[in-house]
C-alpha positions as CSV (number, residue, x, y, z in Angstrom):
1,X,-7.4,29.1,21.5
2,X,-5.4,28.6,18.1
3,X,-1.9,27.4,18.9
4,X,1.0,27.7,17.3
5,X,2.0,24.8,14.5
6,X,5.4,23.7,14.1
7,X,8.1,25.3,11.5
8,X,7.6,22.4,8.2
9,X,11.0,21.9,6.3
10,X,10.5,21.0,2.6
11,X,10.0,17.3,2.5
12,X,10.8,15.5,-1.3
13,X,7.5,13.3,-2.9
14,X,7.0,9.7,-1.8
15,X,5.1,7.3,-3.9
16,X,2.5,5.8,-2.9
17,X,-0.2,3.1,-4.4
18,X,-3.4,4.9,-5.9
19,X,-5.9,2.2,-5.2
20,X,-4.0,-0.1,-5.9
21,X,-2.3,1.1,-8.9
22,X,1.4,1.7,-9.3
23,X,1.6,5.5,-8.7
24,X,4.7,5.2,-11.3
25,X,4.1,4.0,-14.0
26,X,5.9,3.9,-17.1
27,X,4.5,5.1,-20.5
28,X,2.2,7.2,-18.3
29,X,2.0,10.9,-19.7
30,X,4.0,14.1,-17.5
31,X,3.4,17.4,-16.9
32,X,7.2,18.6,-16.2
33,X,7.3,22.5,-14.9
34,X,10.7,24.7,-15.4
35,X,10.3,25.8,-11.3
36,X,12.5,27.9,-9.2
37,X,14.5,26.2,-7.4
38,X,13.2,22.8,-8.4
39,X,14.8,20.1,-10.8
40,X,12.8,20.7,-14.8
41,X,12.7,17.1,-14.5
42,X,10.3,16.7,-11.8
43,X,6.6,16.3,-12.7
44,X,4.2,18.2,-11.5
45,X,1.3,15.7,-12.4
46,X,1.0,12.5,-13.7
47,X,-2.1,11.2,-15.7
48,X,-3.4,7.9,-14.0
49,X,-6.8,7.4,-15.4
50,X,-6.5,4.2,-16.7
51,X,-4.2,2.3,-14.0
52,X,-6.8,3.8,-11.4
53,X,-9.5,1.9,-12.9
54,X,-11.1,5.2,-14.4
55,X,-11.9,3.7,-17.7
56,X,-14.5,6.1,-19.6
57,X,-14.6,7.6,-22.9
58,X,-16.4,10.8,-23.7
59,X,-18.9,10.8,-27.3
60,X,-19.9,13.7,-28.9
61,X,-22.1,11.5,-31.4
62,X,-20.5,14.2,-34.1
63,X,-20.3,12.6,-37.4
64,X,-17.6,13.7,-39.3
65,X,-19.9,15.6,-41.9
66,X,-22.1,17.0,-39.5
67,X,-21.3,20.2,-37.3
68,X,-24.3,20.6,-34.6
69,X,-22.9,23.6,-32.2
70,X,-24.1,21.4,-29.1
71,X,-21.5,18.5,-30.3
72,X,-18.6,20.4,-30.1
73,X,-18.9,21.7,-25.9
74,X,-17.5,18.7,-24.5
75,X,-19.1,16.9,-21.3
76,X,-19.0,17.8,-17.4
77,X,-17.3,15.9,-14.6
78,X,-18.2,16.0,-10.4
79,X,-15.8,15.1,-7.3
80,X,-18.3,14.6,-4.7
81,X,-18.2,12.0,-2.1
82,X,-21.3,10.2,-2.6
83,X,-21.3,7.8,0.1
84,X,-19.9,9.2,2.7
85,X,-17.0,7.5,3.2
86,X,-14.2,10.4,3.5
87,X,-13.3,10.0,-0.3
88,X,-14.0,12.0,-3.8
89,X,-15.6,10.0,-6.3
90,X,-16.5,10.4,-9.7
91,X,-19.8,11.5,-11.7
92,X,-18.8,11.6,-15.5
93,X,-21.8,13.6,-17.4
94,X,-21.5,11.9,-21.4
95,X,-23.2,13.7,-24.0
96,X,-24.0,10.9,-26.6
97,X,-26.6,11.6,-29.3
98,X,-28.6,14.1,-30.3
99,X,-30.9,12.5,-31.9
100,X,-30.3,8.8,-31.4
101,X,-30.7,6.1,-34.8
102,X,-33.0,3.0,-34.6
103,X,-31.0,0.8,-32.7
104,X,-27.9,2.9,-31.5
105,X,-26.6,2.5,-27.9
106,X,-27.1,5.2,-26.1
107,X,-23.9,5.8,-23.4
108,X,-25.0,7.2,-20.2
109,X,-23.4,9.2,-17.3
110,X,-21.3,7.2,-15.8
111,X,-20.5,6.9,-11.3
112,X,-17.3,5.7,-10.3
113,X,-16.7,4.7,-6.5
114,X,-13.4,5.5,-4.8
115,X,-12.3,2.4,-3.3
116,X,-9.5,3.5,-1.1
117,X,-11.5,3.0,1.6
118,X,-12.1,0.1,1.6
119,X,-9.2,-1.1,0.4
120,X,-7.0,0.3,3.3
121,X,-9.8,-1.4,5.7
122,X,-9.4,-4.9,4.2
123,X,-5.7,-4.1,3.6
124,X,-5.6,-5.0,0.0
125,X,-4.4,-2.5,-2.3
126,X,-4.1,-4.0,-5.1
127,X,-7.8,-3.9,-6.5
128,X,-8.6,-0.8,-8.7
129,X,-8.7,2.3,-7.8
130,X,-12.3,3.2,-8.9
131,X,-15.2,0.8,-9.6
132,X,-18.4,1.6,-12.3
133,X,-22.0,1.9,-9.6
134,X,-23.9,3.4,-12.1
135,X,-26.1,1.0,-12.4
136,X,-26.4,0.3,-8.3
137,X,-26.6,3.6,-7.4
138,X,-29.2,4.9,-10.4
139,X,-27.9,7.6,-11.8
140,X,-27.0,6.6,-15.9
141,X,-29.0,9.7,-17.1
142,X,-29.1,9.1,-21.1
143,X,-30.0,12.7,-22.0
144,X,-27.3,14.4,-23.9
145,X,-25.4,15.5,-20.8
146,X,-23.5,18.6,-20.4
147,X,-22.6,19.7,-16.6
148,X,-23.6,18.6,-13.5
149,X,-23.8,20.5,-9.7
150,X,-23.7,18.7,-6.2
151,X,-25.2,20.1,-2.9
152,X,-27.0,18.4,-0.4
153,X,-30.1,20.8,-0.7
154,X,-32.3,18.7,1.7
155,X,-29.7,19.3,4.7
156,X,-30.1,15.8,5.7
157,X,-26.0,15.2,5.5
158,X,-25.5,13.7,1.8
159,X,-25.0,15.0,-1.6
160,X,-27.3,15.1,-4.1
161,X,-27.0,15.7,-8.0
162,X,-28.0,18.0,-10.6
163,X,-27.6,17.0,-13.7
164,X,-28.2,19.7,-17.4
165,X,-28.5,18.1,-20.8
166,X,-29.6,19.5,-24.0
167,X,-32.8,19.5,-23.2
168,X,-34.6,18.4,-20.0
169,X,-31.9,18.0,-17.0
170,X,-32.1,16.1,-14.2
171,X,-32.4,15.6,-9.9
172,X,-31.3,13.2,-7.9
173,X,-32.0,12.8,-4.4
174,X,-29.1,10.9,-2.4
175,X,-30.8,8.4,-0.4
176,X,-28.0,7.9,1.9
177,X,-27.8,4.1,1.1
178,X,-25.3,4.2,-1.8
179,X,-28.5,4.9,-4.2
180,X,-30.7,8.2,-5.9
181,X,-34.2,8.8,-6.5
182,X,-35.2,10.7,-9.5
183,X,-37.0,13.8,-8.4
184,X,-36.8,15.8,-11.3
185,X,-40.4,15.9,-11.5
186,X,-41.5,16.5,-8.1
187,X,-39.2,19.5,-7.8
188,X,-40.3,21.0,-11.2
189,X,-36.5,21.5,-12.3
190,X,-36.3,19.9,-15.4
191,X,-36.2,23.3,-17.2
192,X,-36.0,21.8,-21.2
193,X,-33.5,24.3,-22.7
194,X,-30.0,23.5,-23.1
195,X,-28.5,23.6,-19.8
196,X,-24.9,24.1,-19.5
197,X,-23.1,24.9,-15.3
198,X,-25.4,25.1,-12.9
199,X,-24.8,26.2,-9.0
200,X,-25.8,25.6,-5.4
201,X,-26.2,28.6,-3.8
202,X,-28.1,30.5,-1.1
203,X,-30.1,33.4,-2.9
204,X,-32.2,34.5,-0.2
205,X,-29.9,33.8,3.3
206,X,-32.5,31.3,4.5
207,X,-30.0,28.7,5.1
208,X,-31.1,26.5,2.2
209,X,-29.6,25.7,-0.7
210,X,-31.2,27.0,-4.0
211,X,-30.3,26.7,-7.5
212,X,-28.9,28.3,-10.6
213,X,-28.9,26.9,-13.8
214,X,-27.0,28.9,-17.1
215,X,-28.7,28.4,-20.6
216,X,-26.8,28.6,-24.0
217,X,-28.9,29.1,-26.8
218,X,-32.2,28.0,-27.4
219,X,-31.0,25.1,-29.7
220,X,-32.6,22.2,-31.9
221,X,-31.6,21.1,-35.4
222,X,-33.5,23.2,-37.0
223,X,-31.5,26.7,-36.5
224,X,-28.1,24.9,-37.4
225,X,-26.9,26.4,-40.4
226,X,-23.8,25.4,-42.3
227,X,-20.2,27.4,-41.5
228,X,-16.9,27.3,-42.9
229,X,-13.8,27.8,-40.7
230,X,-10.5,30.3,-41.8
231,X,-9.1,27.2,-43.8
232,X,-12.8,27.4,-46.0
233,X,-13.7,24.3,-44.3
234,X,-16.8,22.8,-42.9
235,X,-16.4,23.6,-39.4
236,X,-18.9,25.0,-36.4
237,X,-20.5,28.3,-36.4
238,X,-20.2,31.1,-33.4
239,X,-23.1,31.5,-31.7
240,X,-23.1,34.8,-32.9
241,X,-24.4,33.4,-36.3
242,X,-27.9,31.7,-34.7
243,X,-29.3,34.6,-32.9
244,X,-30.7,32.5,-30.3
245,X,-29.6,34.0,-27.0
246,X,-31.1,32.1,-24.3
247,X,-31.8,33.2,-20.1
248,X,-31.0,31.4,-17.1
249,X,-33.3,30.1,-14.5
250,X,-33.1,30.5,-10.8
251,X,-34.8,28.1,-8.5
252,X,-35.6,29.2,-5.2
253,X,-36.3,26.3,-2.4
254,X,-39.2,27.0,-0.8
255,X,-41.4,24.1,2.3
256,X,-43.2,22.4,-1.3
257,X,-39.6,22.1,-3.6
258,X,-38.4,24.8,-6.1
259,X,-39.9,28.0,-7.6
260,X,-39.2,29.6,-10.7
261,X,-38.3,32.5,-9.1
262,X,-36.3,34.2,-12.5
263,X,-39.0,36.5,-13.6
264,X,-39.7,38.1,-9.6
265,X,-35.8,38.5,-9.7
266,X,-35.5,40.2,-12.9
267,X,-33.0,37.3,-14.0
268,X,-34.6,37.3,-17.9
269,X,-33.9,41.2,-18.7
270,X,-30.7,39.7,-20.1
271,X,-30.1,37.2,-22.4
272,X,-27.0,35.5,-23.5
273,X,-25.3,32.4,-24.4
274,X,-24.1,31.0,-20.8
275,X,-21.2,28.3,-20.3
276,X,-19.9,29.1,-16.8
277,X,-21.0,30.0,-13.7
278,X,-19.6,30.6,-10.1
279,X,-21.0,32.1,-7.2
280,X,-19.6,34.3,-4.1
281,X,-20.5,37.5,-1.7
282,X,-18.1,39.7,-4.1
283,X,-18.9,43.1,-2.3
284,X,-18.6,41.8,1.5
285,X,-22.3,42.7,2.3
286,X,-23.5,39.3,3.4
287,X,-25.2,37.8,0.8
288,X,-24.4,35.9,-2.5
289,X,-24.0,36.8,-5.9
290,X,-23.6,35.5,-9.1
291,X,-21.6,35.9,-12.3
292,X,-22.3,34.2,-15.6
293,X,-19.7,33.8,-18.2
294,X,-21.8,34.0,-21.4
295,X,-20.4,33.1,-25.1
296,X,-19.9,36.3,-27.5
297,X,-22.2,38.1,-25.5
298,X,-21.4,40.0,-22.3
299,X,-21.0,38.9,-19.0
300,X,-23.5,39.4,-16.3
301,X,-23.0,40.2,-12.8
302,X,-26.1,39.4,-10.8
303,X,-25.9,41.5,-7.3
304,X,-28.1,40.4,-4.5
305,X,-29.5,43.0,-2.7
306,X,-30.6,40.8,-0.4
307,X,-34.2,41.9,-0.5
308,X,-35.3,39.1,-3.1
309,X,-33.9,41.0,-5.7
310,X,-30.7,40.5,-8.1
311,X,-29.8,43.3,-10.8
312,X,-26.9,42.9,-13.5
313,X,-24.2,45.2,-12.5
314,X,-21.5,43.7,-14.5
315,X,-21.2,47.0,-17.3
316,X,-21.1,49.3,-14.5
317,X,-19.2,47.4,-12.6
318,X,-16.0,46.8,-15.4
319,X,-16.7,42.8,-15.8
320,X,-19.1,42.3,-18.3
321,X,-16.4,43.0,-21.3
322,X,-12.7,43.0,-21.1
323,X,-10.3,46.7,-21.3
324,X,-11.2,46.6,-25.2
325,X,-14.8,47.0,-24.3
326,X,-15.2,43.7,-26.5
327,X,-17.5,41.0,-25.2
328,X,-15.3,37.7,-25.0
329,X,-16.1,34.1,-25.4
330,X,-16.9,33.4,-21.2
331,X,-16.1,29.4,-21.2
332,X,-14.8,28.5,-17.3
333,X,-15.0,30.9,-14.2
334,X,-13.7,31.3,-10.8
335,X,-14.0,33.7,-8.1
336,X,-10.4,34.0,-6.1
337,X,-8.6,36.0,-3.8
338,X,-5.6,36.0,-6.0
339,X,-3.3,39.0,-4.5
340,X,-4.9,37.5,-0.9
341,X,-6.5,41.5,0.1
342,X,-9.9,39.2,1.2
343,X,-11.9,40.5,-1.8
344,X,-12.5,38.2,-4.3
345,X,-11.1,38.2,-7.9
346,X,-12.1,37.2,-11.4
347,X,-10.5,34.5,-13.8
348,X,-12.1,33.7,-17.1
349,X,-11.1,30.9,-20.1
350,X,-11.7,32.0,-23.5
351,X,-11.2,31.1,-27.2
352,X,-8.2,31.2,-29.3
353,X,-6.9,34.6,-30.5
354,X,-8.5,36.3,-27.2
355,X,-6.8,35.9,-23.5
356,X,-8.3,34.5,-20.7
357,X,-9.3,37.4,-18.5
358,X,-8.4,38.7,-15.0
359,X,-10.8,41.0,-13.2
360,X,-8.8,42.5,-10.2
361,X,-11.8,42.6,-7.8
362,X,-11.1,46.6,-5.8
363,X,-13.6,46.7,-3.2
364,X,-16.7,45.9,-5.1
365,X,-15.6,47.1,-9.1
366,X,-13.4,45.2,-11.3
367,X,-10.5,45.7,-13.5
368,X,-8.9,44.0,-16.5
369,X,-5.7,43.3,-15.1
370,X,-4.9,40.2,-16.9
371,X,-1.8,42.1,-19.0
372,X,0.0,42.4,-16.1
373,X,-0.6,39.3,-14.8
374,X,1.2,37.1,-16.8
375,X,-1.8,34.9,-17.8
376,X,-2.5,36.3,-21.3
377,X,0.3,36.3,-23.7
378,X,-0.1,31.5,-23.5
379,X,-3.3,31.9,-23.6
380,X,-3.8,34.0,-27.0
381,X,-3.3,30.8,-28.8
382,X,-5.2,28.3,-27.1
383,X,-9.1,27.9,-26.4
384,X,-9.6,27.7,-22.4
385,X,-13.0,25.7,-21.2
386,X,-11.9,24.6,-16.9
387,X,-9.9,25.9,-15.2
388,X,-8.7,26.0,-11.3
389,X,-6.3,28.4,-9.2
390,X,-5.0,26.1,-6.6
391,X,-1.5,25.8,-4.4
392,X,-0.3,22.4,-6.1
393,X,3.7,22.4,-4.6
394,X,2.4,23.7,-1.5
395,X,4.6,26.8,-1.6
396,X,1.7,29.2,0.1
397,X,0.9,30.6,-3.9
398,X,-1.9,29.9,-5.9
399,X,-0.8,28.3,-9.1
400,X,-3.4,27.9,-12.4
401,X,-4.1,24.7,-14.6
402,X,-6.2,25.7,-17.7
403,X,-7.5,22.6,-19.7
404,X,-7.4,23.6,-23.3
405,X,-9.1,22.8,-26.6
406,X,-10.1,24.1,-30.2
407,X,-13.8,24.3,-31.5
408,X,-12.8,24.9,-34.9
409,X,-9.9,22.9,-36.7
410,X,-7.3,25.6,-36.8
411,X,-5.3,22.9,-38.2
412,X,-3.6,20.3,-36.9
413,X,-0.4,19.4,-35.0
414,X,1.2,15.6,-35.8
415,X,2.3,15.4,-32.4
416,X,-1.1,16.0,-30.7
417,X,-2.6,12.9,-32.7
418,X,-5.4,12.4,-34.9
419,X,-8.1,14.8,-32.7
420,X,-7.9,18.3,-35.2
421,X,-9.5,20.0,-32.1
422,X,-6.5,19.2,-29.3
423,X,-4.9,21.8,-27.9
424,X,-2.0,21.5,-24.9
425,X,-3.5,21.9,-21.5
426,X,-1.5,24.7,-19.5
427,X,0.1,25.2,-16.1
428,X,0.8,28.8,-14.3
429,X,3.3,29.1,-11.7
430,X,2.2,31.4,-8.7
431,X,5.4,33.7,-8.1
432,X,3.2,35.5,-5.8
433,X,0.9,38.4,-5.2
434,X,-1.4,38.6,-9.0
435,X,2.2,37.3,-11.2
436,X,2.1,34.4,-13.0
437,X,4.5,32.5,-14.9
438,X,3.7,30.6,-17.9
439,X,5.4,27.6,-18.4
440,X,4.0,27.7,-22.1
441,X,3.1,24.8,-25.0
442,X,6.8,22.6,-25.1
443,X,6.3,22.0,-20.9
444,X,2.5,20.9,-21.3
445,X,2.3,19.5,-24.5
446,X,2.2,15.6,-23.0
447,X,-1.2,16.7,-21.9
448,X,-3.3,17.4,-24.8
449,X,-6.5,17.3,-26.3
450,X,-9.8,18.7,-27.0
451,X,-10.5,19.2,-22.9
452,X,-13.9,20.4,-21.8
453,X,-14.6,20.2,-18.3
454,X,-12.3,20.0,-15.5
455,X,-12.3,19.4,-11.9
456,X,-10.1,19.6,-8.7
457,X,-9.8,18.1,-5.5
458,X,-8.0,15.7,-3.4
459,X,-8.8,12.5,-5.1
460,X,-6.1,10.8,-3.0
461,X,-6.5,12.4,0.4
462,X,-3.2,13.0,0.3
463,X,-2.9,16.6,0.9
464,X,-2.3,18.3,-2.7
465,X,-5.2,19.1,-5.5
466,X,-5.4,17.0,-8.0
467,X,-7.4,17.3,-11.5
468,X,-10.1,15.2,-13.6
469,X,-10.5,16.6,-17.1
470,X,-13.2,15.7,-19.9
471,X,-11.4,15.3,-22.9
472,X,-14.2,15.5,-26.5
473,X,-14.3,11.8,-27.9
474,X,-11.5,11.0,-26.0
475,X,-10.7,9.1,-22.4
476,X,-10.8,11.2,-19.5
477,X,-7.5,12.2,-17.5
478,X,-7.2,11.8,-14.0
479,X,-4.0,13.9,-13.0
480,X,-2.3,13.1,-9.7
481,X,-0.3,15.9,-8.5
482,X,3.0,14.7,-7.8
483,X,4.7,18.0,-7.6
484,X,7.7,18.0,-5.3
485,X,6.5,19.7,-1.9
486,X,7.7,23.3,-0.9
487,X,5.8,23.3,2.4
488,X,2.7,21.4,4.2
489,X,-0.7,22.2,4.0
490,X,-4.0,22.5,5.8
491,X,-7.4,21.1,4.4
492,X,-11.0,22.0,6.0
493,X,-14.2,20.5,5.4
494,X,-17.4,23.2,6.2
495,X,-20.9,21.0,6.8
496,X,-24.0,22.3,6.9
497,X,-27.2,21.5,8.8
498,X,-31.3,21.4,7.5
499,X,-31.3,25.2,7.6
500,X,-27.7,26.5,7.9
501,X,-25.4,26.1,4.5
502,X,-22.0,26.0,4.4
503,X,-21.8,26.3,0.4
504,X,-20.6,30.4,-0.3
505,X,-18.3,30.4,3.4
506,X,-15.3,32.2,3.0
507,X,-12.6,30.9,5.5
508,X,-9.1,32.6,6.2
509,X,-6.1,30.8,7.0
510,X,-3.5,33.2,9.2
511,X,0.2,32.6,9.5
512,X,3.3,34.3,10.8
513,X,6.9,34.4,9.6
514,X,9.8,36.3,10.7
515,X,11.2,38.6,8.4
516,X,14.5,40.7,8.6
517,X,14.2,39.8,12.6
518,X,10.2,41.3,12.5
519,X,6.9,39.1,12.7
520,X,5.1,39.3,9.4
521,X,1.3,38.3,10.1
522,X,-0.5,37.2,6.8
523,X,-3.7,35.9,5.7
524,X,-4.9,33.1,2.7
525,X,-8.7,33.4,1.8
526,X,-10.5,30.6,-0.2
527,X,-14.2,30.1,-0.8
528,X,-15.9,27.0,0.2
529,X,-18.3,26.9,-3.2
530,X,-17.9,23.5,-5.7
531,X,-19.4,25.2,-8.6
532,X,-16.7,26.6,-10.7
533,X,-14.7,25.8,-13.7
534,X,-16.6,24.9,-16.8
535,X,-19.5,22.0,-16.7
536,X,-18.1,20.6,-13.2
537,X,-18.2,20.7,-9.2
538,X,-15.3,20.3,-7.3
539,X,-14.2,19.3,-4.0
540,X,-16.1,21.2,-1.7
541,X,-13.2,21.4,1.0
542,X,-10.8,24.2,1.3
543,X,-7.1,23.5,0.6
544,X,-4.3,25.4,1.8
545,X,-0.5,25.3,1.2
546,X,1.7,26.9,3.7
547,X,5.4,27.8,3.0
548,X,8.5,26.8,5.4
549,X,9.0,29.2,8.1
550,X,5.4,30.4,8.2
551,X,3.6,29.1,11.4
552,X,-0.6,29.3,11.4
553,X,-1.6,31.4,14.1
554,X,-5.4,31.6,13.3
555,X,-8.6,29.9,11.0
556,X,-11.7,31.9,10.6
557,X,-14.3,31.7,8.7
558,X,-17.3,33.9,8.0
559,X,-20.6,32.0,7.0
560,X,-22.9,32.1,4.1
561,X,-25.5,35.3,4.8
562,X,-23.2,37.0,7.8
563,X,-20.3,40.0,7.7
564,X,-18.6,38.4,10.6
565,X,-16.1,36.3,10.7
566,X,-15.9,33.3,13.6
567,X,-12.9,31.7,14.9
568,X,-12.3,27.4,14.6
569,X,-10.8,25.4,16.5
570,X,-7.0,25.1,16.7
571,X,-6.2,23.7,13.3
572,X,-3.7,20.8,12.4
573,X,-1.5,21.0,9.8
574,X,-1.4,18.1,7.5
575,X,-4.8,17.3,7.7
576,X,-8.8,18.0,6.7
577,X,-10.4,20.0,10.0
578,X,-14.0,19.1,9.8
579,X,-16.0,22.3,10.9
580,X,-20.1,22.0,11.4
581,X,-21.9,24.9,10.8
């Protein structure tokens, strides 16, 4: 029986130690938001990387004459908790080389440990807040690293790692020990392309966890040709000018490892130049699908029929271009319920002098609604790569960070520094329902740079999303939300068994409020599924704010390969529920 939870006054931010790092810290960079009925002053996040203990530095291996497309797509980033120890920690994917000199050092991927932990056990939190295991744990892959995916796909209760690289990517088995095993060979998923996202997902409702990996072009050194930018520069091409389209792969998990299973689905009939993928039952029929943001090229929509058979729907179905009938540059992508009607929507990052894109999801077909949104007219002048909807001031609205960066040198602004490719990261207020409100360049310009991949979750446990973003030959950003708090919120944690995923669940927060003396009953839908954004996985738990004088009355959620939805156990407010499947 789902009680009732008490009425939650707005409550003002308390700091706190990160790990032992002062949570305020002076000289630290702001994100300060222009919100309704909140002071301009007051930050909304707070970029800690470097007092956390987070100390890593992304390398393209781009010399400054040289213009390889690969070099200029950034690096991935994973919140995962490796260990099992109730915390998110760290997997930073570095790119590198391309083709290493006699002699260089090659960085590697890099694991950082979350010590709060450990540090509230031994009562000491002073130490850092993160610690390098790389080496411990075995998982420095040297290729030239893009994204990475996490799932436990062997149901045995930890998460493992998939790592894509400009050529062959890489599997590692957790071993449940604080160590990996390299099983990239066993499991045949190496693939040798260059891999960009890749997803955990269910294709055939067996329960297990299978796995799709996007494909940009089919790249080596010796298709680069040279390109100038508008400024007659040196600069790097549009995929458009190698005619190189690649295809994705699907890998199907069968009682010996993966299959190949792409060419049985169909999956190579279309080509394109993939960056982002995310995964999700769009049409409510009980099995999952799966949309590719490709580069230049248009989108595809992959609908499971749930027969062992996906077809691209996305023309047909008003998501593979935007309302020009123009094929966009697809970077990041999310499935959300933005409007909250339990069918899930469409967000999309793009390049400069195109918006991102939202496709209104209307029982099964989509439409461009992004120009009444609010989420264009920003974004016109900015290149988007990840990107998250998430309720950061716990208000009961989703709210949109965007991590931003040029791939050409438009030219450069003296206050974003030397980098000619850094752009302001941006922040969307949620005013409710699908309206947005930009709080434009002059509020986000302390955050800035050439940002790649980005990734959300509670990194602090305590309560609000917070965001890890890749900057290109730059130091990463950890961004603790420290957004004054509306409301409370409630957090739950799906787990799976050997046979019985809970990566693709949809669970639905209700809550009543009384309104002009009459009971208003309304719903929150998220999607438990880590694989979205551009290049990253997130925190697999499911976060919801809840605004003051709304009381939860219900949590449901339907499962991965089911049309039904089952009721949880009687939730708590202010903390993760952990649900086994």
């Amino acid at each position: 029986m789902i009680t009732t939870a008490p009425k939650y006054s707005r409550t003002m931010p308390i700091l706190i130690h990160l790990r032992g790092a002062l949570l305020l810290f002076t000289g630290l960079a702001t994100l300060a938001l222009n919100v309704q009925g909140q002071d301009s002053a007051e930050p909304w996040f707070q970029e800690e990387a470097a007092a956390a203990g987070l100390d890593w530095s992304h390398v393209s291996g781009a010399p400054v004459d040289r213009h390889w497309f690969p070099e200029i797509m950034g690096g991935g980033v994973a919140l995962f908790d490796y260990d099992g120890d109730g915390d998110l920690d760290v997997y930073l994917v570095q790119s590198g080389h391309l083709i290493p000199e006699e002699g260089q050092v090659v960085p590697t991927n890099r694991l950082f440990k979350n010590m709060s932990v450990e540090q509230s056990a031994g009562g000491d939190p002073s130490g850092p807040g993160f610690v390098d295991v790389t080496e411990a744990a075995g998982v420095g892959d040297d290729g030239y690293g893009m994204g990475v995916a996490c799932g436990d796909y062997d149901g045995d209760g930890d998460v493992d790692l998939y790592v894509t690289n400009v050529g062959p990517n890489r599997f590692y088995q957790n071993q449940g020990n604080g160590t990996f095993k390299d099983l990239t060979s066993r499991l045949k998923v190496g693939d040798g392309r260059w891999g960009t996202s890749a997803a955990f997902m269910d294709a055939n409702s067996d329960g297990k966890l299978d796995l799709f990996v996007v494909n940009n072009l089919n790249w080596s050194p010796g298709i680069e040709t040279p390109c100038n930018n508008y400024r007659n520069k040196p600069d790097f091409c549009s995929p458009n000018n190698y005619n190189a389209q690649s295809t994705d792969v699907l890998f199907v998990q069968g009682r010996l490892g993966y299959s190949d299973y792409s060419r049985k689905q169909g999956l190579p009939l279309s080509a394109g130049n993939g960056l982002g993928v995310a995964c999700a039952d769009y049409d409510s029929d009980g099995d999952t699908d799966i949309y590719v943001a490709n580069d230049a090229t248009p989108n595809a929509l992959w609908n499971n029929s749930g027969t062992d058979n996906f077809t691209d729907v996305a023309l047909a179905g008003g998501c593979a271009v935007n309302s020009t009938g123009t094929p966009e540059a697809g970077m990041g992508v999310q499935w959300v319920d933005v409007n909250q009607d339990g069918w899930f929507d469409l967000f999309m990052t793009h390049i400069r002098r195109e918006t991102n894109t939202f496709y209104m999801n209307r029982k099964g077909r989509f439409r461009d609604m992004t120009n009444m949104t609010g989420l264009g007219p920003d974004s016109v002048r900015l290149t988007g790569f990840g990107m998250g909807f998430h309720d950061f001031n716990l208000d009961g609205r989703l709210d949109l960070y965007v991590a931003n960066g040029a791939v050409q040198a438009w030219g450069r602004d003296e206050s974003y520094g030397e980098d000619a490719y850094a752009e302001p990261n941006l922040l969307y207020q949620g005013l409710g329902g699908t309206r947005f409100e930009s709080l434009g360049e002059g509020t986000a310009s302390p955050v800035v740079g050439s940002s790649r991949g980005a990734a959300f979750g509670d990194i602090d446990n305590d309560g609000d999303v917070d965001v890890v973003v890749v900057d290109r030959d730059a130091r990463v950003k950890l961004l603790r939300n420290v957004a004054p708090r509306v409301g409370t919120w409630l957090g739950v944690e799906l787990k799976g068994s050997r046979f019985k995923t809970a990566v693709g669940a949809v669970v639905r927060l209700e809550t009543s409020s009384l309104v002009d003396d009459e009971i208003v009953i309304a719903s929150q839908y998220r999607l438990a599924d880590p694989a979205y954004s551009y290049l990253a996985s997130n925190d697999p738990r499911v976060h919801f704010g809840i605004a003051p004088g709304h009381d939860v009355t219900g949590l449901f959620v339907r499962w991965p390969g089911s049309t039904e939805e089952v009721e949880l156990k009687s939730p708590t407010t202010g903390s993760y529920i952990p649900i086994q499947r």
